[in-house]
VOPAGU-2260 file (C-alpha; in pm, 1 decimal, decimal comma):
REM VOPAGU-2260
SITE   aa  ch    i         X         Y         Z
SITE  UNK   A    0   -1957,8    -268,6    1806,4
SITE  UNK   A    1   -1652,1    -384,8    1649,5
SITE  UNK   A    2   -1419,7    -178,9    1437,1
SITE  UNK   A    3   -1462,5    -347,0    1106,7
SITE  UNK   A    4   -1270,8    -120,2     888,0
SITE  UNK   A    5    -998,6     -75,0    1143,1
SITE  UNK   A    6    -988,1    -470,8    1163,4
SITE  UNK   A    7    -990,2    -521,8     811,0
SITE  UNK   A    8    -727,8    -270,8     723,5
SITE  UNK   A    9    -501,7    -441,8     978,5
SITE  UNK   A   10    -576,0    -833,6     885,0
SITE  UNK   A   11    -501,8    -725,2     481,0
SITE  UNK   A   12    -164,9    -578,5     567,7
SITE  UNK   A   13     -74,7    -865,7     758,2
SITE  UNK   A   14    -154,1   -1124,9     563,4
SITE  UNK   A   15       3,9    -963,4     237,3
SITE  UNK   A   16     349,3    -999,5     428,9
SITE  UNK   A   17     277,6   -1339,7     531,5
SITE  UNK   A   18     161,9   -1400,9     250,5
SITE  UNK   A   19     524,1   -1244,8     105,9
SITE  UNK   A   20     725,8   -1395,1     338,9
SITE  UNK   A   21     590,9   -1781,3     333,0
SITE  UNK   A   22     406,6   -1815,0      29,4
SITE  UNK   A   23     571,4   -1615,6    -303,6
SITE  UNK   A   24     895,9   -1483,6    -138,1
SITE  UNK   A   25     989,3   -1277,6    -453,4
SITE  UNK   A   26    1213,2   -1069,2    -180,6
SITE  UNK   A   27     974,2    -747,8    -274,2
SITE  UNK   A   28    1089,7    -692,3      92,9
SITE  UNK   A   29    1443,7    -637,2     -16,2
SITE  UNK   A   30    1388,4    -464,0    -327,4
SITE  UNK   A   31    1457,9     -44,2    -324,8
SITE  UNK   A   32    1224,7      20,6    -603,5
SITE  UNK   A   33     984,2    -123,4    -357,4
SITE  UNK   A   34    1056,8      86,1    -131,1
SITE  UNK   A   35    1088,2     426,2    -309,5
SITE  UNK   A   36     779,6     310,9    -454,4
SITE  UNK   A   37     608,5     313,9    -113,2
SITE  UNK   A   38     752,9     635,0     -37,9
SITE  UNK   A   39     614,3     811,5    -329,7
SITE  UNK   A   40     222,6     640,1    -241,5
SITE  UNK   A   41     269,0     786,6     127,5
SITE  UNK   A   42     346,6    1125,7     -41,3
SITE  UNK   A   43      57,5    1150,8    -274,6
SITE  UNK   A   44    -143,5     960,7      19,5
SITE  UNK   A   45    -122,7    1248,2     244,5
SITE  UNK   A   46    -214,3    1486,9      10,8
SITE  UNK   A   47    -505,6    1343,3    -123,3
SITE  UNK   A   48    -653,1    1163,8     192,8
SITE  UNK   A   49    -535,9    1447,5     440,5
SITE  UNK   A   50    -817,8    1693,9     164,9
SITE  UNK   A   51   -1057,2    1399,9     165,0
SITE  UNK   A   52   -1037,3    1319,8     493,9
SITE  UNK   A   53    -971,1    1654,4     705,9
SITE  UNK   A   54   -1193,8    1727,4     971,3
SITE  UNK   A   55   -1256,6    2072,0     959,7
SITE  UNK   A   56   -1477,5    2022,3     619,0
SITE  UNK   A   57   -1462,8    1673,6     506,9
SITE  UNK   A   58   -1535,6    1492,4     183,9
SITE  UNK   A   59   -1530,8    1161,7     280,3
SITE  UNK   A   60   -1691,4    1064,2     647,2
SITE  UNK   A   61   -1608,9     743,4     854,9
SITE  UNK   A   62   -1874,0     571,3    1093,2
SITE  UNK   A   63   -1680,2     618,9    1369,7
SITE  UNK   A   64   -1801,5     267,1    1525,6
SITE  UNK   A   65   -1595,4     108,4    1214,6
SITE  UNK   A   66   -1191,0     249,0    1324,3
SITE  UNK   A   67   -1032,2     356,1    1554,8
SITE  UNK   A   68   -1017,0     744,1    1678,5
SITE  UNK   A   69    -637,0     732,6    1602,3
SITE  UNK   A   70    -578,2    1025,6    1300,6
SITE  UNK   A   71    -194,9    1101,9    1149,3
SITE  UNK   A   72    -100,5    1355,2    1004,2
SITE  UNK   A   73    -381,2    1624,0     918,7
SITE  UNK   A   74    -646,4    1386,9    1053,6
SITE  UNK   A   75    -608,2    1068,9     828,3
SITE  UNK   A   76    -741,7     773,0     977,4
SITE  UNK   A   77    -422,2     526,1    1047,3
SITE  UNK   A   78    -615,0     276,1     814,0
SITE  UNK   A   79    -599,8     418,8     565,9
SITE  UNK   A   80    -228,6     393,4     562,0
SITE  UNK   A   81    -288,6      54,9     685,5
SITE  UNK   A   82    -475,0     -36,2     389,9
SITE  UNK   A   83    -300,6     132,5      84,5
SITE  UNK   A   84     -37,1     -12,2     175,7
SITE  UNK   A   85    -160,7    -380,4     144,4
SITE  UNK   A   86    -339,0    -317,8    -160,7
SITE  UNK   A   87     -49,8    -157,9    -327,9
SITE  UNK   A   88     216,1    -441,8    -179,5
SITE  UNK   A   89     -49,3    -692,2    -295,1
SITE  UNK   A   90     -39,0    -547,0    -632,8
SITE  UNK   A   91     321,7    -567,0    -713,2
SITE  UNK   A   92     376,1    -891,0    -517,2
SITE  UNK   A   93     115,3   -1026,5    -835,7
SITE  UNK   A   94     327,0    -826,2   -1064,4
SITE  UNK   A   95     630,2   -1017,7    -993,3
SITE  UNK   A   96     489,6   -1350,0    -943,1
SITE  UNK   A   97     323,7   -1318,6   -1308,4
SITE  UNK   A   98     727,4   -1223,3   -1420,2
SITE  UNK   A   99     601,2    -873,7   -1458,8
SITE  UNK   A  100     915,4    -737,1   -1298,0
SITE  UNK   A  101    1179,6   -1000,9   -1459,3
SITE  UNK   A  102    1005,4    -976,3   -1826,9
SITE  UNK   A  103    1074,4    -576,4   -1766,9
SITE  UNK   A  104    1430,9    -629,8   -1663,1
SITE  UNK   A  105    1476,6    -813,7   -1949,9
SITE  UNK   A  106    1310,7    -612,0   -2207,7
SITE  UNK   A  107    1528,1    -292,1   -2061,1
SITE  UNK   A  108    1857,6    -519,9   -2074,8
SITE  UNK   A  109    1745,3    -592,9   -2442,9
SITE  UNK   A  110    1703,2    -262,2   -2522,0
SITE  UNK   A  111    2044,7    -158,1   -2384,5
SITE  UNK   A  112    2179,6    -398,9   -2636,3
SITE  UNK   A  113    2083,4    -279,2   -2928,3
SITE  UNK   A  114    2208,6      63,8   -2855,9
């Protein structure tokens, strides 16, 4: 049986950077907040999903036909890194597209004016 989740997990991530690189190129790449922004999702990430997800008493269970045996740190399943990290990319590559990220720019600049 194929590894659906594990599949899944691996097709979103990839085609949220292609779809960065050659559709929206916002340079989201480039960016430090994004960045620091990852950082602090892998931090909480661990916490939370290493609880959920640790096999000595689990909350959450995985059919283990649907990803792959590979576990990091404290027994999270690699897709789950695999796909927080689309969904979140995803997320903010929207944001900026919809001139979330320059309309906030410009508000703070605004704001630093009037002072």
């Amino acid at each position: 049986m194929m590894a659906e989740y594990a599949l899944a997990s691996g097709v979103a991530l990839v085609l949220v950077v292609v779809l960065e690189l050659v559709v929206l190129r916002t340079g989201l790449f480039r960016d430090r907040a994004y960045w620091i922004a990852m950082a602090i999702n892998l931090f909480f990430m661990v916490l939370v999903d290493g609880w959920l997800t640790k096999l000595s008493a689990p909350i959450v269970r995985y059919d283990p036909d649907q990803k792959t045996p590979w576990r990091f740190p404290w027994d999270i399943p690699v897709e789950d890194f695999a796909f927080g990290i689309a969904l979140l990319t995803l997320v903010m590559l929207l944001w900026d597209r919809a001139g979330g990220r320059g309309q906030a720019r410009r508000a703070g600049g605004r704001r630093r004016a009037r002072q």
